[in-house]
C-alpha positions as CSV (number, residue, x, y, z in Angstrom):
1,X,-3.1,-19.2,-3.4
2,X,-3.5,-19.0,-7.0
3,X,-3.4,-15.4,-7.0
4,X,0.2,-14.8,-6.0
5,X,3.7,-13.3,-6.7
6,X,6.7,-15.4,-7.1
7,X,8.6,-13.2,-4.5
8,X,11.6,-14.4,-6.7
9,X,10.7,-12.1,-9.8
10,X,9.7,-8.8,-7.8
11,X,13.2,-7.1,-8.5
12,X,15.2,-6.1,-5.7
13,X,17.6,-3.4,-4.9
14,X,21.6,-3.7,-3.0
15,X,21.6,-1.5,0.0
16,X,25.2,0.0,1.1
17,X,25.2,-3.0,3.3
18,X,25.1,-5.6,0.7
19,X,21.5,-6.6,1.9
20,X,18.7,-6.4,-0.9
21,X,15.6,-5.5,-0.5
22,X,12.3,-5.7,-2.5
23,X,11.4,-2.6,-4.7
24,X,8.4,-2.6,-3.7
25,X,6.7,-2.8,0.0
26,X,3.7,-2.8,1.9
27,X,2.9,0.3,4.3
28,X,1.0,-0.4,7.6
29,X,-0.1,3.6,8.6
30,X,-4.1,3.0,8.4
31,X,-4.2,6.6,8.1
32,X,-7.0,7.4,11.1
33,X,-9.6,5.5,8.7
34,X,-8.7,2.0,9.3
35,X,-8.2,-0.2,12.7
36,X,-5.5,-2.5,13.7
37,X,-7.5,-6.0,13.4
38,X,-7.9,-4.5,9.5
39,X,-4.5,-3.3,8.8
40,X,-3.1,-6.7,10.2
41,X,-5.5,-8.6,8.2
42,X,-4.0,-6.8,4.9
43,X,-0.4,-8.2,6.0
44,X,-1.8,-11.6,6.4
45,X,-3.4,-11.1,2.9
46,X,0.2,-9.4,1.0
47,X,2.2,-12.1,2.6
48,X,0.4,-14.9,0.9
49,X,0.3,-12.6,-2.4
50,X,4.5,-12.2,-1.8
51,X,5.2,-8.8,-0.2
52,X,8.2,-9.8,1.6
53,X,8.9,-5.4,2.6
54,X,6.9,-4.5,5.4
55,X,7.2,-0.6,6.8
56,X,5.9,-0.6,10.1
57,X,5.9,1.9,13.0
58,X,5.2,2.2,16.8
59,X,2.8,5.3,16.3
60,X,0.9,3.3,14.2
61,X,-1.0,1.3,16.8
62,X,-0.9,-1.6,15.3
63,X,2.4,-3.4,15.6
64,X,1.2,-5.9,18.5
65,X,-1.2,-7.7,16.1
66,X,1.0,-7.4,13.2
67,X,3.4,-9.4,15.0
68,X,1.1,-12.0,15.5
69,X,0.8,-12.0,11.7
70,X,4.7,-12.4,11.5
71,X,4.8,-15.0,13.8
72,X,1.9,-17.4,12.2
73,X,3.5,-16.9,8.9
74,X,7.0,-17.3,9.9
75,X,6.0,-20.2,12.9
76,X,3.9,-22.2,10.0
77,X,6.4,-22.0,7.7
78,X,5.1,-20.1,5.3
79,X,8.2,-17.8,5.0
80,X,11.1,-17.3,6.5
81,X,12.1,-14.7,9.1
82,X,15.6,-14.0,6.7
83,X,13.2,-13.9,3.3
84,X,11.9,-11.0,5.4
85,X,12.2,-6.8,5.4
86,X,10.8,-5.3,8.3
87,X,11.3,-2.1,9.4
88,X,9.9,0.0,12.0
89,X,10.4,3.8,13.3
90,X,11.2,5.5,16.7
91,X,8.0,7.9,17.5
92,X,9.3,11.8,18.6
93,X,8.3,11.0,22.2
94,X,11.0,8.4,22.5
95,X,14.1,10.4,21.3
96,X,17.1,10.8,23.3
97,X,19.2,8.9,25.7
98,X,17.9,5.7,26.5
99,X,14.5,5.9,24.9
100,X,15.2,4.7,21.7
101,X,16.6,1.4,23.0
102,X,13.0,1.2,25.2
103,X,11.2,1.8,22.2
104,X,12.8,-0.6,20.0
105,X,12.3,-3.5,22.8
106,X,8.8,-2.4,22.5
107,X,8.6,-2.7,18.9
108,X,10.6,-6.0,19.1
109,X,8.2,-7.3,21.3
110,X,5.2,-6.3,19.8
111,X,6.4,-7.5,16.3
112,X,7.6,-10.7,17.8
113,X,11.1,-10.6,16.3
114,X,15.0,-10.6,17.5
115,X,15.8,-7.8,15.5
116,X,14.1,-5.9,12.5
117,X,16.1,-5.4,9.2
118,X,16.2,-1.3,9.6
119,X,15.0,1.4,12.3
120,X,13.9,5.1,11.4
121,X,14.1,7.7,13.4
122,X,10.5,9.0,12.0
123,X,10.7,12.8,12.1
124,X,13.5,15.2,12.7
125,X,12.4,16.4,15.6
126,X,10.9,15.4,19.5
127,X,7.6,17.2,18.7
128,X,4.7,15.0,19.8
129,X,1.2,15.2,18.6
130,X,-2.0,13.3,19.8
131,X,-2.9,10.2,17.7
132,X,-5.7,11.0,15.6
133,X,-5.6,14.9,16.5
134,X,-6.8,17.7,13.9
135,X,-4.6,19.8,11.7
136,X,-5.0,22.8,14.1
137,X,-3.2,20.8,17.4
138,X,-0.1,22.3,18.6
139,X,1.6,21.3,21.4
140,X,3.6,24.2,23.3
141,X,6.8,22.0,24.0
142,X,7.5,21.7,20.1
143,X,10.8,22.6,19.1
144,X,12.8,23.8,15.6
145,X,15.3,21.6,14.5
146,X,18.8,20.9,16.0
147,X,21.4,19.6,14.7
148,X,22.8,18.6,18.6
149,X,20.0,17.3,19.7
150,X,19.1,14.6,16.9
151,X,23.2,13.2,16.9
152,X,22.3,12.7,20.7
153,X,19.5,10.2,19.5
154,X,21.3,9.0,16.8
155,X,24.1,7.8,18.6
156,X,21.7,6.0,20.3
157,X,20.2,4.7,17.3
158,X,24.2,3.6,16.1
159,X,24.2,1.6,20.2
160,X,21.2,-0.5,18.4
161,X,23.3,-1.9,15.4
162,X,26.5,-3.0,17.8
163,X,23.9,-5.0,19.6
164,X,22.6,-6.6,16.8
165,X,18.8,-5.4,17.6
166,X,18.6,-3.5,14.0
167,X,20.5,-4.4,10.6
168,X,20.7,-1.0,9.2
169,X,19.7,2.5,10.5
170,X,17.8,5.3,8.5
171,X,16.1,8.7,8.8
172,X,12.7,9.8,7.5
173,X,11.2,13.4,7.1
174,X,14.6,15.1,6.2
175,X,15.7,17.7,3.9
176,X,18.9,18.6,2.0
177,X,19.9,21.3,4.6
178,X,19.4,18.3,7.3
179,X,21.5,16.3,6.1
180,X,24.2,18.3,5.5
181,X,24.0,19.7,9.4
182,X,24.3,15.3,10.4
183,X,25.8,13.2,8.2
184,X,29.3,14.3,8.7
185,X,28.2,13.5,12.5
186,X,27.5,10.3,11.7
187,X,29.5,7.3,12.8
188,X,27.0,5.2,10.8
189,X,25.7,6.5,7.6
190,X,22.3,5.8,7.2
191,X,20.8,3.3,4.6
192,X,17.6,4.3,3.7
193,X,15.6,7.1,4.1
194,X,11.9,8.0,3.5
195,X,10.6,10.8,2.0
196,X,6.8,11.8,0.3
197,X,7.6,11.2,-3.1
198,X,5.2,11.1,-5.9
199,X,4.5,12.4,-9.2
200,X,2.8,15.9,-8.2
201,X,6.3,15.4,-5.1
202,X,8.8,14.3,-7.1
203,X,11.6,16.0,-4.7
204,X,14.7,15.8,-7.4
205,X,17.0,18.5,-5.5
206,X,16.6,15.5,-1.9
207,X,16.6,12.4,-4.2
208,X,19.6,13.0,-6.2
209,X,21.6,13.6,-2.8
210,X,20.6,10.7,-1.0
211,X,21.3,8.5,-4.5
212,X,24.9,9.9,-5.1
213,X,25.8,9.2,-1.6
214,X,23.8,5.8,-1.5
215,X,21.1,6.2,0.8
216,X,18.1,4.5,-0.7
217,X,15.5,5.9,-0.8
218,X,11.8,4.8,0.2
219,X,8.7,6.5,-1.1
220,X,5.8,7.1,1.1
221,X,2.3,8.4,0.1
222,X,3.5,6.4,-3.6
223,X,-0.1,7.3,-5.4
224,X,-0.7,10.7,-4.0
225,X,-2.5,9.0,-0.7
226,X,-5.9,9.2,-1.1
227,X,-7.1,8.0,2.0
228,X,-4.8,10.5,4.4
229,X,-6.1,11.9,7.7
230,X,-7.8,14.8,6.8
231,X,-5.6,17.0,8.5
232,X,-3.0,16.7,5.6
233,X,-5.4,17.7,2.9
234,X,-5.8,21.5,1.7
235,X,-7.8,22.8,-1.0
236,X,-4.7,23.4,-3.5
237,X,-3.9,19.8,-3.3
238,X,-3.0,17.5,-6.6
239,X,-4.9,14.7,-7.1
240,X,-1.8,12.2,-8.8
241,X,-3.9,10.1,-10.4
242,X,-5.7,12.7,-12.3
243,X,-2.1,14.3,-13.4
244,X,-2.6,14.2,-17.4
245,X,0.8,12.9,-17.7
246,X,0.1,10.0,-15.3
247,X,-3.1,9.2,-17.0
248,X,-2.1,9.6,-20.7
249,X,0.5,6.8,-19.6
250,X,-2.1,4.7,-17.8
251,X,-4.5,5.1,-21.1
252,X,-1.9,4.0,-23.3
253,X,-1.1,1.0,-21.4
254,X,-4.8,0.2,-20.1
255,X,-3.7,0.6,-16.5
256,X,-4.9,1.7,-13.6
257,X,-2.9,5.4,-12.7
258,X,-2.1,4.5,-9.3
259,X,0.0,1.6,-11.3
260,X,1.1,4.2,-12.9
261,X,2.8,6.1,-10.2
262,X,4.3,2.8,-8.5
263,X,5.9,2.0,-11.9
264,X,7.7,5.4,-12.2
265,X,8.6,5.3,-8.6
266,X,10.7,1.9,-9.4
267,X,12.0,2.9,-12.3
268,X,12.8,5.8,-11.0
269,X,15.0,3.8,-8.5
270,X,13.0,4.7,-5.3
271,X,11.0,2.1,-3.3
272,X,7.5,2.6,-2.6
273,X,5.6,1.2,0.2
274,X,1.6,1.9,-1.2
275,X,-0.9,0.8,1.4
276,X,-4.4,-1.0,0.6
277,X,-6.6,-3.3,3.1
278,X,-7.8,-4.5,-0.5
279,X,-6.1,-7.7,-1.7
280,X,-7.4,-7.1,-5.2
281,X,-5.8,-3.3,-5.0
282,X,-2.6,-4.6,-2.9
283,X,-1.9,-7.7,-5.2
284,X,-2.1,-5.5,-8.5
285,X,0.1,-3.0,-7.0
286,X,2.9,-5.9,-6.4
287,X,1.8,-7.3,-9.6
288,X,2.7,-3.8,-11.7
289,X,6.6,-3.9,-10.5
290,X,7.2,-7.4,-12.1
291,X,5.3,-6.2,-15.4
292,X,6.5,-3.9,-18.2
293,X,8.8,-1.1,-16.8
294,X,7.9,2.5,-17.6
295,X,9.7,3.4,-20.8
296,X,12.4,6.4,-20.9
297,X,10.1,8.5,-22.5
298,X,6.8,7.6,-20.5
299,X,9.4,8.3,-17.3
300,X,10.4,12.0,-19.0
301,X,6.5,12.9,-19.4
302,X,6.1,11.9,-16.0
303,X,8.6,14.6,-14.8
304,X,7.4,17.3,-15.9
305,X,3.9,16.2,-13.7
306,X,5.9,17.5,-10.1
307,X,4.0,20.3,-9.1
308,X,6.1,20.7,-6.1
309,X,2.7,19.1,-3.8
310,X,3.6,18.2,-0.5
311,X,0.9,16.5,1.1
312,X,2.3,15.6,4.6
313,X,2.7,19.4,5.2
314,X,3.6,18.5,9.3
315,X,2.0,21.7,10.6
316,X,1.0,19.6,13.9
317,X,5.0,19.4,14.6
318,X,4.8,23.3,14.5
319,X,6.5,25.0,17.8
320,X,5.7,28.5,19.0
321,X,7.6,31.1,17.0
322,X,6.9,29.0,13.7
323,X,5.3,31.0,10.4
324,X,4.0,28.0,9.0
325,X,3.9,24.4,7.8
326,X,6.9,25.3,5.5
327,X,9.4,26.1,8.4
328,X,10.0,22.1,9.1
329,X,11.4,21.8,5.8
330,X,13.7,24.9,6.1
């Protein structure tokens, strides 16, 4: 394919492990507006361009063709299985004894691989919502956070890496407070974790923590997420890409803003995982990380865009009790 990345000169970053991994990755959520055979197809497509990070998840729906991907690419030698970084996440139905062992054979077996490089547990919490269901679902059997209850899935999660079924194991959807009530529980740290993080979300207070106790981590919704389900988008939302301090950057440089955003995010030293079934949009965004790094005063005008803008506000995880959307992040 002549329009490609070297996979050798997208920059890559040393986990706690001693593993690296690309700064950059491809996300797989088709966000309610796009199907399986489509999202699959973009894999296919970011493969050949030289994505080599792949964030997928069982939730998603999609994992059973995306292995089939894998295994063409990895079967005709196209890659490698060890040139590799996939990762996939435990759904909130699934936590607890025993389940996340079930749900990773699933995964494994859907993705067509021995083991996959790192496992999330994708939310903080058992609370189950519908695929596809409206911001106003609730289920009754939600619960608040415990402490208790996610080490008892966690442990589980550590039972994974002694038998070689995941490299590394990492969190998702957590907050300082979280952490703080877990990580002295933890008999394995985790390596990665992923949070929203983007220019209107830049979320110093979490970052900084996870950095000085290295846990990388991995920025979903990288350019603001566009093309979200509708039930994360409110009226008071911040459109990134029309931040003044992202597009005064992106005017100067004659770059799109959404390039923009995934160049601060790497400078930054976070790793985003932007998701497109566009190879035009999906190339240039791997393109951006190899080219011309934000400079340190392009990266101070950009902090002073956070607006403090979540857009995955959670408010379907909500249990009975709750005041609002804010509660799951304490």
């Amino acid at each position: 394919m002549a329009d490609s990345i070297d996979p050798a000169k997208v920059p890559s970053l040393s986990l706690v492990s001693g593993a690296r991994i690309p700064c950059i990755g491809m996300g797989t959520f088709g966000s309610d507006r796009y199907g399986p055979a489509e999202v699959s197809a973009a894999v296919s497509g970011a493969i050949r361009c030289g994505y080599r990070l792949f964030d997928c998840a069982s939730v998603y729906g999609n994992e059973d063709l995306i292995g089939k991907v894998f295994e063409d690419a990895i079967g005709s030698g196209e890659v490698k299985r060890e040139e590799l970084f996939i990762t996939s996440k435990v759904w909130n139905d699934m936590h607890g004894k025993g389940n996340v062992l079930l749900s990773l054979a699933k995964t494994l077996r859907d993705l067509r691989l021995d083991y996959v490089d790192a496992y999330f547990v994708h939310w903080p919490f058992p609370n189950y919502h519908a695929p596809g269901c409206g911001g106003d679902a609730r289920n009754p059997l939600s619960v608040s956070f415990s402490a208790d209850r996610f080490m008892r899935t966690w442990e589980e999660m550590e039972k994974i890496v002694g038998m070689g079924l995941a490299k590394h194991i990492c969190m998702s959807n957590m907050t300082v407070s979280k952490l703080e009530a877990v990580l002295p529980r933890c008999g394995i740290k985790p390596a990665l974790i992923e949070m929203e993080l983007h220019p209107s979300f830049q979320q110093p207070e979490l970052f900084e923590y996870c950095v000085k106790r290295n846990i990388q981590p991995v920025g979903y919704c990288p350019i603001g997420s566009p093309n979200r389900p509708d039930r994360d988008k409110a009226p008071e939302d911040v459109v990134d890409t029309e931040l003044p301090e992202v597009m005064s950057v992106a005017r100067a440089r004659g770059i799109h803003p959404a390039l923009v955003c995934l160049k601060w995010q790497v400078r930054r030293g976070s790793i985003p995982i932007p998701f497109s079934v566009h190879e035009k949009n999906y190339l240039s965004n791997l393109r951006c990380v190899t080219e011309a790094p934000l400079t340190d005063a392009e990266m101070a005008g950009i902090a002073k865009a956070d607006r403090n803008c979540r857009l995955v506000k959670g408010q379907v995880f909500l249990w009975p009790g709750a005041k609002g959307w804010e509660d799951l992040w304490d």
